[in-house]
PDB file of N, CA, C, O and CB in Angstrom:
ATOM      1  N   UNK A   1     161.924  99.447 196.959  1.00  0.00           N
ATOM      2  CA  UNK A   1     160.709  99.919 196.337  1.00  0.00           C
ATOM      3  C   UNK A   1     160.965 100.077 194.839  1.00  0.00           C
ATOM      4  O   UNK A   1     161.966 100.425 194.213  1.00  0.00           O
ATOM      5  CB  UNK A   1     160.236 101.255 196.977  1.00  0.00           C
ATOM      6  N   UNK A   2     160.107  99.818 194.580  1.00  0.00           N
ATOM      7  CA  UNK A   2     160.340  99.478 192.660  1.00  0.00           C
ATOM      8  C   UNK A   2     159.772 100.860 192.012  1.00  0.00           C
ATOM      9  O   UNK A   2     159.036 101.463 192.794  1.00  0.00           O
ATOM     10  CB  UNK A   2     159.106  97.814 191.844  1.00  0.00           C
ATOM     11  N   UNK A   3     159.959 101.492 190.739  1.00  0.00           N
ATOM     12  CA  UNK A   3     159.184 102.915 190.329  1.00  0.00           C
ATOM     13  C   UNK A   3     158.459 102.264 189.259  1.00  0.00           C
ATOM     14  O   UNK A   3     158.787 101.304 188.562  1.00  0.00           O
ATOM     15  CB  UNK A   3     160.179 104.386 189.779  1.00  0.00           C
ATOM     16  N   UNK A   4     157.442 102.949 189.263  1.00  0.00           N
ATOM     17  CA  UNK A   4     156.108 103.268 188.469  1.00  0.00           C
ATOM     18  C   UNK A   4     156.601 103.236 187.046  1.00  0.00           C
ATOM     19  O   UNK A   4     157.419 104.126 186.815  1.00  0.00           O
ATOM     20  CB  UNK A   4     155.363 104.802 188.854  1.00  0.00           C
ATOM     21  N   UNK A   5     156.269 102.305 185.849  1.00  0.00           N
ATOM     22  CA  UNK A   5     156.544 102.571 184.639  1.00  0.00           C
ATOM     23  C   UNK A   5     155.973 103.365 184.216  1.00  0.00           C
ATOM     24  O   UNK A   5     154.799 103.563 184.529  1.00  0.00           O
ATOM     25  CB  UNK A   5     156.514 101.823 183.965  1.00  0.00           C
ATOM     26  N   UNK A   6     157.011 104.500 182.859  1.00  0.00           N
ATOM     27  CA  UNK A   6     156.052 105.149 182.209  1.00  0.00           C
ATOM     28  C   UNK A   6     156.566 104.619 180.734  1.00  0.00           C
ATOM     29  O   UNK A   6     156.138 105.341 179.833  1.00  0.00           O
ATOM     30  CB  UNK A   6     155.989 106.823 182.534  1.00  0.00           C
ATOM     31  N   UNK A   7     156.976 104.069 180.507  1.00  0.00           N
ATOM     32  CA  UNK A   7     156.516 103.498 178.963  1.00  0.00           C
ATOM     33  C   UNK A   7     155.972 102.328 179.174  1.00  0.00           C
ATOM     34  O   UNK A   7     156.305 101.489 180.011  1.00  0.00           O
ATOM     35  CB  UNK A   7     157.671 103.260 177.838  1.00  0.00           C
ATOM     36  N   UNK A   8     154.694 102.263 178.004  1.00  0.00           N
ATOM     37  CA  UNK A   8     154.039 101.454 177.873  1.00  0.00           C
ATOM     38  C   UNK A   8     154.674 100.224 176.919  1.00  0.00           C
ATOM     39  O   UNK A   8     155.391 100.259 175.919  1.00  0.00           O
ATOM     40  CB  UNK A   8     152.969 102.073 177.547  1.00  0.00           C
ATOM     41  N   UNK A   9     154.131  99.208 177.625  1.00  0.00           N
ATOM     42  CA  UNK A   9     154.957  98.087 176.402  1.00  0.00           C
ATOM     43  C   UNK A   9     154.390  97.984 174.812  1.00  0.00           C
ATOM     44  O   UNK A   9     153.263  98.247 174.395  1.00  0.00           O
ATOM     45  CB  UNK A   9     154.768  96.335 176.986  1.00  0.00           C
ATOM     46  N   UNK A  10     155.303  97.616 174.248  1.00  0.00           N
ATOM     47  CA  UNK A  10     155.491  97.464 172.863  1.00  0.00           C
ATOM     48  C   UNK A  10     153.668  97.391 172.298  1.00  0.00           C
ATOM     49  O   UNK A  10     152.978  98.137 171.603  1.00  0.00           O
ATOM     50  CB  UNK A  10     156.593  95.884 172.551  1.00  0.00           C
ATOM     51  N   UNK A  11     153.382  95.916 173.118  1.00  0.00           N
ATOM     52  CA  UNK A  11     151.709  95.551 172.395  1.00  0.00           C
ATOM     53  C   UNK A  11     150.878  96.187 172.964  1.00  0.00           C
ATOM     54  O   UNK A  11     149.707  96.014 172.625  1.00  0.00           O
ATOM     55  CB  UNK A  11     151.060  94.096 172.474  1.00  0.00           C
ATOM     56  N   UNK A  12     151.188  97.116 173.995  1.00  0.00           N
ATOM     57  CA  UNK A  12     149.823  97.864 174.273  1.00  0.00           C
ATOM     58  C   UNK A  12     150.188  99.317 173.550  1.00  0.00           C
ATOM     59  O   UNK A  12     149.136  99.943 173.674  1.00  0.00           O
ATOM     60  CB  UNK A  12     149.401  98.019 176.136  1.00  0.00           C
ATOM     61  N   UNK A  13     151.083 100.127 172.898  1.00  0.00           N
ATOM     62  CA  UNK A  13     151.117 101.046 172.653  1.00  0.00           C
ATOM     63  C   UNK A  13     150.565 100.464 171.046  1.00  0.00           C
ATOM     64  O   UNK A  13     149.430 100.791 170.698  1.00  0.00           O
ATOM     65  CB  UNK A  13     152.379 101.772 173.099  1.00  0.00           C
ATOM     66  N   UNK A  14     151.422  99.598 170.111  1.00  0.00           N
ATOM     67  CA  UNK A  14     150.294  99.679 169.234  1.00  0.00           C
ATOM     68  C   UNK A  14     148.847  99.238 168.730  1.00  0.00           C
ATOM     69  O   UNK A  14     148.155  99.605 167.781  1.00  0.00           O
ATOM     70  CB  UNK A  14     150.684  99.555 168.650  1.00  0.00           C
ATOM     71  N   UNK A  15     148.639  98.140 169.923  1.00  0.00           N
ATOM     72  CA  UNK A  15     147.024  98.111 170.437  1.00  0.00           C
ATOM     73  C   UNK A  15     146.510  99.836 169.933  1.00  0.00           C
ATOM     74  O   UNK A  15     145.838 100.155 168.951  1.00  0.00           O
ATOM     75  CB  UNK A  15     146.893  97.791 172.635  1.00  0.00           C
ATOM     76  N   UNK A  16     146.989 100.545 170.790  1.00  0.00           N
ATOM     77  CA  UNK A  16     146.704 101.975 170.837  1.00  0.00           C
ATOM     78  C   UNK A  16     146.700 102.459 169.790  1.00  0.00           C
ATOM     79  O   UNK A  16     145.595 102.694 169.300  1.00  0.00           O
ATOM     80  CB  UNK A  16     147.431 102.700 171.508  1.00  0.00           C
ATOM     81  N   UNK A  17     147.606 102.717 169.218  1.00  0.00           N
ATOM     82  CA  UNK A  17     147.892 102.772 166.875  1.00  0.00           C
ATOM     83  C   UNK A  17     146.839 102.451 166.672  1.00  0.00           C
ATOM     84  O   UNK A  17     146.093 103.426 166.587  1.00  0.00           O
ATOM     85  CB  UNK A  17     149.068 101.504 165.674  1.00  0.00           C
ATOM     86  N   UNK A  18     146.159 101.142 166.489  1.00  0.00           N
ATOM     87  CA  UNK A  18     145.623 100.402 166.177  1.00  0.00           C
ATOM     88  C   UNK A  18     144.358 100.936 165.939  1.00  0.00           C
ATOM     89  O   UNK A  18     143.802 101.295 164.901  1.00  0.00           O
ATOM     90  CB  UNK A  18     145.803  99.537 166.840  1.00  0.00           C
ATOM     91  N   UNK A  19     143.962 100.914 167.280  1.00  0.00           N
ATOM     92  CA  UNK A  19     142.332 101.342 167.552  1.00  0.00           C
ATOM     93  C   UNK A  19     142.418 102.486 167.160  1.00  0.00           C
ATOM     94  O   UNK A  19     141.478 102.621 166.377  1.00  0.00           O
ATOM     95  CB  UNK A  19     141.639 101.324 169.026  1.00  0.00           C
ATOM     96  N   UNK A  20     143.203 103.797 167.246  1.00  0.00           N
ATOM     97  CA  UNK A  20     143.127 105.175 167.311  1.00  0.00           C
ATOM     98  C   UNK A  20     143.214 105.091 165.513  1.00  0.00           C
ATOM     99  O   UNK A  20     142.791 106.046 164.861  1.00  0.00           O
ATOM    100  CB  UNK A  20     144.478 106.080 168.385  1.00  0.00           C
ATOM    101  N   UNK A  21     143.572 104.339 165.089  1.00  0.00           N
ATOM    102  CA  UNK A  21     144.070 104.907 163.426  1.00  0.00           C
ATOM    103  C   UNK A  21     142.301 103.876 162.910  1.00  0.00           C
ATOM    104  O   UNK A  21     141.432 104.253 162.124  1.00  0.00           O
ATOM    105  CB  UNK A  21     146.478 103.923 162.474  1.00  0.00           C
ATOM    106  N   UNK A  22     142.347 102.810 163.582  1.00  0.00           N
ATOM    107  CA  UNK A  22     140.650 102.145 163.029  1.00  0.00           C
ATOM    108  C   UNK A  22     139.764 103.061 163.210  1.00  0.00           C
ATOM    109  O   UNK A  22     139.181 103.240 162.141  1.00  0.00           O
ATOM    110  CB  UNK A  22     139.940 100.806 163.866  1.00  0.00           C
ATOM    111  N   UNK A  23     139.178 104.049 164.405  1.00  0.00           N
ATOM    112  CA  UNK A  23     138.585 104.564 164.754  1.00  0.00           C
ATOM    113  C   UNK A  23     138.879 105.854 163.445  1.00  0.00           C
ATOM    114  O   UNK A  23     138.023 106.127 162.603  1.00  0.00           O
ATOM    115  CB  UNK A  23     138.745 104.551 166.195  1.00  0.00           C
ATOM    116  N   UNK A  24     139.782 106.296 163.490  1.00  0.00           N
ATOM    117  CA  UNK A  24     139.991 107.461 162.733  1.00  0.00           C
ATOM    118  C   UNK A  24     139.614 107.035 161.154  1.00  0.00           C
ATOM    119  O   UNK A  24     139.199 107.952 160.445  1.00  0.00           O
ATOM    120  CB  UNK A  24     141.572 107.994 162.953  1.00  0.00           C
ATOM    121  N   UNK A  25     139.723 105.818 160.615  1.00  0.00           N
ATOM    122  CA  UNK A  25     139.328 105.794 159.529  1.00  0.00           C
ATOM    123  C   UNK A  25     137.844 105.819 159.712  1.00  0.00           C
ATOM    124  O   UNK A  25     137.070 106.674 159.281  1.00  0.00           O
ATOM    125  CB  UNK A  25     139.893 104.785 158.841  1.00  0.00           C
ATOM    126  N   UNK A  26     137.625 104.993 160.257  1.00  0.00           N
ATOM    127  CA  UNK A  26     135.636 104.795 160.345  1.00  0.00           C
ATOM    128  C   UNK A  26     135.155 106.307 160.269  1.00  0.00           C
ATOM    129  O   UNK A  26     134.682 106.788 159.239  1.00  0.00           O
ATOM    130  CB  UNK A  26     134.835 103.976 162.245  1.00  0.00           C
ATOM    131  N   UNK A  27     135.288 106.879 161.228  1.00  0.00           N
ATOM    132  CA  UNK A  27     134.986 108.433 161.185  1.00  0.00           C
ATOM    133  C   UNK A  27     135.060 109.087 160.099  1.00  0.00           C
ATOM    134  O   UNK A  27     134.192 109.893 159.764  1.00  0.00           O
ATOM    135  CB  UNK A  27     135.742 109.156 161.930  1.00  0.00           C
ATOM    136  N   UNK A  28     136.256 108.788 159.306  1.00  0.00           N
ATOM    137  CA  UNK A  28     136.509 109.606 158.268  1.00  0.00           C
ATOM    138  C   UNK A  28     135.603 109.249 156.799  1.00  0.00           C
ATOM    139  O   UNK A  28     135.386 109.876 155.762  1.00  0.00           O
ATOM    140  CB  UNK A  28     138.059 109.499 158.092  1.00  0.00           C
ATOM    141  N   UNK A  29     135.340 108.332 157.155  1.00  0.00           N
ATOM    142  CA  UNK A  29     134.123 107.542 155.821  1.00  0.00           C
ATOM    143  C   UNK A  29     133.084 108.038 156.425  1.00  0.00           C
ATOM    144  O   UNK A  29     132.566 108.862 155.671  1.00  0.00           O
ATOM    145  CB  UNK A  29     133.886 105.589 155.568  1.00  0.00           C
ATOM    146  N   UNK A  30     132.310 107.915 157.778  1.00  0.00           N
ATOM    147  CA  UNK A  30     131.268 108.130 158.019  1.00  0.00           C
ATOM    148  C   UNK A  30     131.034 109.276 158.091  1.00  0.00           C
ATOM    149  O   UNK A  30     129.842 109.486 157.864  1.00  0.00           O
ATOM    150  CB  UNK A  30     130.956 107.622 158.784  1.00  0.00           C
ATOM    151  N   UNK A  31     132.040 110.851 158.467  1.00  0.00           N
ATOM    152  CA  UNK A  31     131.783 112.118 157.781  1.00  0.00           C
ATOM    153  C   UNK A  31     131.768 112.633 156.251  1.00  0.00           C
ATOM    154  O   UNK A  31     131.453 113.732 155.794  1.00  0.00           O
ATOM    155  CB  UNK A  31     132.567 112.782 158.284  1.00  0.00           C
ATOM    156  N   UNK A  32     132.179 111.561 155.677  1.00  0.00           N
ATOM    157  CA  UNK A  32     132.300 111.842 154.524  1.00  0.00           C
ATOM    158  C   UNK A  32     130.351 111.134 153.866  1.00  0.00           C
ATOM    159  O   UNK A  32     129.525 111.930 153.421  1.00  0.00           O
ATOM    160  CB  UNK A  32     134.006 111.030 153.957  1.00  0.00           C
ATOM    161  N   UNK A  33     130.199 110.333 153.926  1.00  0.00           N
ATOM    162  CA  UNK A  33     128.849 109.523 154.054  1.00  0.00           C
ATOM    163  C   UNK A  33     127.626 111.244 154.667  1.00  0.00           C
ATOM    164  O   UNK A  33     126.810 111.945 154.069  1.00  0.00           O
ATOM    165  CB  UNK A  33     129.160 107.741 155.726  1.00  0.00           C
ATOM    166  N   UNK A  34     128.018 111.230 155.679  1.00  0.00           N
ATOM    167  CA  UNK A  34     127.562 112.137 156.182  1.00  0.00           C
ATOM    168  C   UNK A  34     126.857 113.314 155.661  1.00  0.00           C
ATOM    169  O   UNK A  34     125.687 113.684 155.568  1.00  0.00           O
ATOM    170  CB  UNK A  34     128.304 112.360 156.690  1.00  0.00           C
ATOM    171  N   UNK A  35     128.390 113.902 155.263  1.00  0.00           N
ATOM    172  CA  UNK A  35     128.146 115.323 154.654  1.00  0.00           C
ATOM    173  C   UNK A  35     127.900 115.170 152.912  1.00  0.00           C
ATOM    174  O   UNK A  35     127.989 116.155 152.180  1.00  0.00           O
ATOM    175  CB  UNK A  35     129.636 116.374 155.025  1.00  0.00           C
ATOM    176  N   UNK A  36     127.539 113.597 152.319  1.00  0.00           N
ATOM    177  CA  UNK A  36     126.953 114.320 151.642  1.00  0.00           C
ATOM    178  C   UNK A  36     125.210 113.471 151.412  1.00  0.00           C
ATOM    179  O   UNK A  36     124.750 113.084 150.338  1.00  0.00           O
ATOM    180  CB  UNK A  36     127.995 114.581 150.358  1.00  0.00           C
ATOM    181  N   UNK A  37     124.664 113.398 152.539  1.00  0.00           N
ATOM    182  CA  UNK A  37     123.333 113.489 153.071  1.00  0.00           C
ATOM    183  C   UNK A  37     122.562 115.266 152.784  1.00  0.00           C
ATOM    184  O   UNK A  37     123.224 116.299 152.884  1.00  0.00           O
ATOM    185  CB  UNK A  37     123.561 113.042 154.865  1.00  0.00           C
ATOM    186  N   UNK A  38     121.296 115.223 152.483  1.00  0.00           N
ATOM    187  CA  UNK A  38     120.772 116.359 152.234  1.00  0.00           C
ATOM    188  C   UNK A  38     120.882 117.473 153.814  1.00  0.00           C
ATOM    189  O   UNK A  38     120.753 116.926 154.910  1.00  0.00           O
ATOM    190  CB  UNK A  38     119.207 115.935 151.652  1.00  0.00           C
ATOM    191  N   UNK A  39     121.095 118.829 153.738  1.00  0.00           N
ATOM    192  CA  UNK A  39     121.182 120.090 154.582  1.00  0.00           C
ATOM    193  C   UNK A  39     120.260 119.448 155.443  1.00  0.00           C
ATOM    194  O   UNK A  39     120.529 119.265 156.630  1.00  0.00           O
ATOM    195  CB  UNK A  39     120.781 121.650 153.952  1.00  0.00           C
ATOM    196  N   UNK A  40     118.881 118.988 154.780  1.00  0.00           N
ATOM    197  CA  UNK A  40     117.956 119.035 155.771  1.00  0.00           C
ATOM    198  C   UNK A  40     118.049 117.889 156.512  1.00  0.00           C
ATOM    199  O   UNK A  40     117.409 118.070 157.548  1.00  0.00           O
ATOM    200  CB  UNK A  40     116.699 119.228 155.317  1.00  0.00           C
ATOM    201  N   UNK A  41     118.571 116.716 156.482  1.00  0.00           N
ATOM    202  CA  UNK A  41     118.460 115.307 157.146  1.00  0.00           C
ATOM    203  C   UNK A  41     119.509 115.743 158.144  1.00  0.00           C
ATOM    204  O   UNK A  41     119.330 115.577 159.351  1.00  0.00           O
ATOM    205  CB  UNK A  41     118.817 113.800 156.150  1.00  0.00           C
ATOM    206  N   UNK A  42     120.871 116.435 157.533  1.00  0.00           N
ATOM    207  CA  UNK A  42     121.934 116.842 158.867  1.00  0.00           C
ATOM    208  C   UNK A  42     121.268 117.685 159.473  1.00  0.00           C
ATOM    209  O   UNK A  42     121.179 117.043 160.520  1.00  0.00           O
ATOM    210  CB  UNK A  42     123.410 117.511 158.617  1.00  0.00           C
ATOM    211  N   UNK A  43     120.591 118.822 159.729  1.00  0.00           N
ATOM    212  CA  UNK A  43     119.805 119.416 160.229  1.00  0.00           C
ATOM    213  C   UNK A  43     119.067 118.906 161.196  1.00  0.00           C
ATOM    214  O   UNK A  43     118.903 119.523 162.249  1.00  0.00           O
ATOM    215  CB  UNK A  43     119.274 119.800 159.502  1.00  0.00           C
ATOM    216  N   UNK A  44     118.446 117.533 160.931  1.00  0.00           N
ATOM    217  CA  UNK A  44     117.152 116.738 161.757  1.00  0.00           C
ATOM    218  C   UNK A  44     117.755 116.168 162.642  1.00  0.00           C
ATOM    219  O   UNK A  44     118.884 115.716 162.451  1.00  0.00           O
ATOM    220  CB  UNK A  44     116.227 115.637 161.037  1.00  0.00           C
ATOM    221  N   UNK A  45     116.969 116.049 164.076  1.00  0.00           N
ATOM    222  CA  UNK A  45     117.097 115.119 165.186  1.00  0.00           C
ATOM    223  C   UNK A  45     118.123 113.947 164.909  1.00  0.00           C
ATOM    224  O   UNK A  45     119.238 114.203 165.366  1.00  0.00           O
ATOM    225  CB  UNK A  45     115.708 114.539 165.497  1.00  0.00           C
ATOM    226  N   UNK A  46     118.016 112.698 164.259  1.00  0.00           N
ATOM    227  CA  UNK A  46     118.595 112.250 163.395  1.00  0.00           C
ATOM    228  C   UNK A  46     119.850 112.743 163.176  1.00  0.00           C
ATOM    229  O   UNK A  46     120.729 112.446 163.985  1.00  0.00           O
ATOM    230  CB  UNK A  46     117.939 112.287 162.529  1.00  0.00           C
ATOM    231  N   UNK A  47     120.136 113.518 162.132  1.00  0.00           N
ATOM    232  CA  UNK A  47     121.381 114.359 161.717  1.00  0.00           C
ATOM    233  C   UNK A  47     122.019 115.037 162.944  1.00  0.00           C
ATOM    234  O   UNK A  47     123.242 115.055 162.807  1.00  0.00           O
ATOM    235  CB  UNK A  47     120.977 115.514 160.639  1.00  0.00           C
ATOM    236  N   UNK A  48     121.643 115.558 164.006  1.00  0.00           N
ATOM    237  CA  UNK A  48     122.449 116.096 164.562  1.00  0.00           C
ATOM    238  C   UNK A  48     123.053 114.537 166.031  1.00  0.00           C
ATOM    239  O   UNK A  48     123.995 114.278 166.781  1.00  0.00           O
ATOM    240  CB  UNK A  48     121.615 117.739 165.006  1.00  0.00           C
ATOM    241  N   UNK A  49     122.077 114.137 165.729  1.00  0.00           N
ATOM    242  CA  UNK A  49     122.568 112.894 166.821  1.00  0.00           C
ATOM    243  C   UNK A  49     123.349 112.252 166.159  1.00  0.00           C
ATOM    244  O   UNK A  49     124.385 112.107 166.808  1.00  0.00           O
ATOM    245  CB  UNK A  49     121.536 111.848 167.419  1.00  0.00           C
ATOM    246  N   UNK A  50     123.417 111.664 164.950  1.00  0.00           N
ATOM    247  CA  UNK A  50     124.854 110.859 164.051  1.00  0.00           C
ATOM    248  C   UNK A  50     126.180 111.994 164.094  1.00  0.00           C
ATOM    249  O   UNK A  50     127.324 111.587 164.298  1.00  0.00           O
ATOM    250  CB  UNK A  50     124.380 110.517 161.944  1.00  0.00           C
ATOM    251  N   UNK A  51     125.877 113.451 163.877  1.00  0.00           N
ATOM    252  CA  UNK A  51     127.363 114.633 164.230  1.00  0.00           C
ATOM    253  C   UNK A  51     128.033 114.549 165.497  1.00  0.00           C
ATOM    254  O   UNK A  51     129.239 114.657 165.718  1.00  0.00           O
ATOM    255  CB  UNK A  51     126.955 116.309 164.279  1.00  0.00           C
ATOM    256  N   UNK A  52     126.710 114.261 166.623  1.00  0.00           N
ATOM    257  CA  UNK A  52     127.311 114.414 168.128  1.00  0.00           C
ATOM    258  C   UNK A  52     128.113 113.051 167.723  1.00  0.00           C
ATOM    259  O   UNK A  52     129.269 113.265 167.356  1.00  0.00           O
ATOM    260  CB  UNK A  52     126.058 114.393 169.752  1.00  0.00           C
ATOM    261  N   UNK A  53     127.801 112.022 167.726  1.00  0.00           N
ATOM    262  CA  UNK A  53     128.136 110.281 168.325  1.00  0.00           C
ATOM    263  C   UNK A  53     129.679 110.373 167.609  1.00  0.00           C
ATOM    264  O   UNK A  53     130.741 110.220 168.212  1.00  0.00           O
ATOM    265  CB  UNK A  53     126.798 108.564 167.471  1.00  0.00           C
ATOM    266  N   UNK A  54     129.477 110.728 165.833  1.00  0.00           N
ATOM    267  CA  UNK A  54     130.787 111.247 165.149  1.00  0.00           C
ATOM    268  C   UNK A  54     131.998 111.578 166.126  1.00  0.00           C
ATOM    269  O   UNK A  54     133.062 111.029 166.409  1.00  0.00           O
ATOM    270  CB  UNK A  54     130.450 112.592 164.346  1.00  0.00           C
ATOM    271  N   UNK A  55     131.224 112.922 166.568  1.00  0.00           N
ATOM    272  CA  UNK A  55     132.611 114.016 166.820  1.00  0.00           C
ATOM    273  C   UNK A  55     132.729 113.418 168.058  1.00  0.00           C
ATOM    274  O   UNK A  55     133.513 114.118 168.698  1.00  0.00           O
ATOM    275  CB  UNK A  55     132.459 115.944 166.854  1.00  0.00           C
ATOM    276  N   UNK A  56     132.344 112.456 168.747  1.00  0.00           N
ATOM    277  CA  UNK A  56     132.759 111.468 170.308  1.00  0.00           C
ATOM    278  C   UNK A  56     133.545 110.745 169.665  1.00  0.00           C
ATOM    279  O   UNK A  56     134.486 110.304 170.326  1.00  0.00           O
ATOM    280  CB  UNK A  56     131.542 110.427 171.266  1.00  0.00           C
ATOM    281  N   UNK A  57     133.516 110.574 169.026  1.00  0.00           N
ATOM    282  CA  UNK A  57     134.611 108.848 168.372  1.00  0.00           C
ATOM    283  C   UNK A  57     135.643 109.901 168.226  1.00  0.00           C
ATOM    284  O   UNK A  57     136.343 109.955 169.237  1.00  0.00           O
ATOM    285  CB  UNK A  57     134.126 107.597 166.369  1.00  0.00           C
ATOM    286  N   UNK A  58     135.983 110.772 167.298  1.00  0.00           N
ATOM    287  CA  UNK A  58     136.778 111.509 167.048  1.00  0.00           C
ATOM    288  C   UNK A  58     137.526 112.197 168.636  1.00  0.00           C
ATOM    289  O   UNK A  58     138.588 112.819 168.593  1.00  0.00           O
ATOM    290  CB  UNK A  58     136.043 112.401 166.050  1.00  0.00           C
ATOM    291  N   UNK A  59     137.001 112.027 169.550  1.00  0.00           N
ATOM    292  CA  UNK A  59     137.848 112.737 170.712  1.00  0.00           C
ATOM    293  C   UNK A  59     138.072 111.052 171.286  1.00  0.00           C
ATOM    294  O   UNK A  59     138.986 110.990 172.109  1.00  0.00           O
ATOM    295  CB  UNK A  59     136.828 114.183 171.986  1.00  0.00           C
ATOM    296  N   UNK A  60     137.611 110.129 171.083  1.00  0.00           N
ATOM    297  CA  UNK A  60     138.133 109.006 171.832  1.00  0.00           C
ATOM    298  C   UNK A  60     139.536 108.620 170.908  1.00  0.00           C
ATOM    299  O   UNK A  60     140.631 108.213 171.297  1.00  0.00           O
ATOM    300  CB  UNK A  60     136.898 107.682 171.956  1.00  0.00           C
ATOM    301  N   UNK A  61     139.210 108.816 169.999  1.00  0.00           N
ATOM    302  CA  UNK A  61     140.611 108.827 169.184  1.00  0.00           C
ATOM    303  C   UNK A  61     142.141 109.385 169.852  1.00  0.00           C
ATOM    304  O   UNK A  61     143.196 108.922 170.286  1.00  0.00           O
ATOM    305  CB  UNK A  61     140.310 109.804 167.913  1.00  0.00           C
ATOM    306  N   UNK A  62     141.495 110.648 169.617  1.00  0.00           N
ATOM    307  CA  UNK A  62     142.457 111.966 170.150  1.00  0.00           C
ATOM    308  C   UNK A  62     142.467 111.140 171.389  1.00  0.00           C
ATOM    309  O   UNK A  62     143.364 110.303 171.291  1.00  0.00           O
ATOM    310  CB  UNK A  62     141.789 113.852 170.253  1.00  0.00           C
ATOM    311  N   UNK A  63     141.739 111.033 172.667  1.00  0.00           N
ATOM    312  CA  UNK A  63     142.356 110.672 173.807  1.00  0.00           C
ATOM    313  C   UNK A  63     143.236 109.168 173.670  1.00  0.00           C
ATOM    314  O   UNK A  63     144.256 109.080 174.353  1.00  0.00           O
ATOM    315  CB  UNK A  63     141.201 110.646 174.884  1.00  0.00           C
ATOM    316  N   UNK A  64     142.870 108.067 172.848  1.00  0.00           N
ATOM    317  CA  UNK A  64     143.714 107.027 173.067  1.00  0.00           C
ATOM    318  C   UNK A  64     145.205 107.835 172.318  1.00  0.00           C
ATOM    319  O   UNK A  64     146.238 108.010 172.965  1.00  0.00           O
ATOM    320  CB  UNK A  64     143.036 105.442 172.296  1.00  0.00           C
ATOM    321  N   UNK A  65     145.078 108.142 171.240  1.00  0.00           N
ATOM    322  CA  UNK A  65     146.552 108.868 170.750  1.00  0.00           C
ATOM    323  C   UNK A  65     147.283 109.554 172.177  1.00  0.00           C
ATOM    324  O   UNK A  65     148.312 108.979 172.531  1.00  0.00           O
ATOM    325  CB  UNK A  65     146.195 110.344 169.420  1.00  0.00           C
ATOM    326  N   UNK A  66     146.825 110.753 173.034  1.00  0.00           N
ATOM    327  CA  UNK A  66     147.054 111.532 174.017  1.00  0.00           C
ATOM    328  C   UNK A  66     147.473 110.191 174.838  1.00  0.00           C
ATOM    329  O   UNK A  66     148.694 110.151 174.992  1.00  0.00           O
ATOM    330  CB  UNK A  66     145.817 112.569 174.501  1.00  0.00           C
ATOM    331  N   UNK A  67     146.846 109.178 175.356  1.00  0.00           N
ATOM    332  CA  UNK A  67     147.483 107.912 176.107  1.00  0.00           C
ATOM    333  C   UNK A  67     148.389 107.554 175.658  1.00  0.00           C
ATOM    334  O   UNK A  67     149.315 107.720 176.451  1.00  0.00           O
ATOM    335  CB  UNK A  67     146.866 106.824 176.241  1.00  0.00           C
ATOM    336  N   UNK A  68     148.689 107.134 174.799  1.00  0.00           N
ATOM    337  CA  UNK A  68     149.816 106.425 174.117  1.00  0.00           C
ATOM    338  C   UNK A  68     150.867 107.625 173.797  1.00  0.00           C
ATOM    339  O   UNK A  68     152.016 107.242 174.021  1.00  0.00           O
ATOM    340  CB  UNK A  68     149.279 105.581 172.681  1.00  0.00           C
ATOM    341  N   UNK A  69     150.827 108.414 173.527  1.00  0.00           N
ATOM    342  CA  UNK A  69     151.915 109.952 173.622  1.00  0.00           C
ATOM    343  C   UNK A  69     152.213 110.409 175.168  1.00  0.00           C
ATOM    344  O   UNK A  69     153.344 110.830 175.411  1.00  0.00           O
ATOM    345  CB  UNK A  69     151.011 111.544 172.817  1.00  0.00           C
ATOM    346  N   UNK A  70     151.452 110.357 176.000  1.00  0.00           N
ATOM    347  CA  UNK A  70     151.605 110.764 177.343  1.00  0.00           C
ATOM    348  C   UNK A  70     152.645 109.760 178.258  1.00  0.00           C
ATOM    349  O   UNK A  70     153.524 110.112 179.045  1.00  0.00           O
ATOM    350  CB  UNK A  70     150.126 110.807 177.948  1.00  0.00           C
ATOM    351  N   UNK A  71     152.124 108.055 177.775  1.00  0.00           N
ATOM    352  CA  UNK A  71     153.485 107.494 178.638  1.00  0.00           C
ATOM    353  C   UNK A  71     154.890 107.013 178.481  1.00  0.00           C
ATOM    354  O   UNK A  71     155.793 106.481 179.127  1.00  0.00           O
ATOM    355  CB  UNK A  71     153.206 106.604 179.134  1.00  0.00           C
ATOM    356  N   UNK A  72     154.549 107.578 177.025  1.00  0.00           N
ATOM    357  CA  UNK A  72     155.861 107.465 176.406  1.00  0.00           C
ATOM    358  C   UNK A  72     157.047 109.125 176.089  1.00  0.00           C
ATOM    359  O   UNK A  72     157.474 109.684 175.079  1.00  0.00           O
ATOM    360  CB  UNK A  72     155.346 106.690 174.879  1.00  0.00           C
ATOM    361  N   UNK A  73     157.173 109.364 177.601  1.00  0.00           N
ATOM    362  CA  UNK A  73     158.082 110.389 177.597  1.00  0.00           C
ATOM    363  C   UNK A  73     158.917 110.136 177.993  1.00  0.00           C
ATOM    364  O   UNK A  73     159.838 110.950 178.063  1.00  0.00           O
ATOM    365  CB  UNK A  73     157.911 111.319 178.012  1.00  0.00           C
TER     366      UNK A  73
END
């Protein structure tokens, strides 16, 4: 019986880099874009639906990082 790998190979962990550090830049322009939109547009329907979709990218981040840290123990 063969065991279960837990490191991930070379091209899928920085696949993982990859996307998690692309994703993290996009975010980081588009909060920045963001916040400096008027109180009242972040405020609006609108504004708070571009913060939610934001701060989702930002945890898909965090979880591909958490993947790529988790099978490499």
């Amino acid at each position: 019986m063969s065991s279960v790998r837990t490191k991930l190979p070379h091209g899928v962990s920085k696949a993982l880099d990859d996307a998690a550090g692309g994703l993290r830049t996009f975010t980081e322009g588009e909060w920045a874009t963001f916040n400096g939109m008027s109180e009242n547009w972040r405020a609006s329907d609108r504004g708070r639906f571009i913060a939610d979709w934001l701060d989702s990218l930002e945890e898909v981040s965090e979880a591909l990082d958490e993947c790529r840290d988790s099978a490499d123990c």
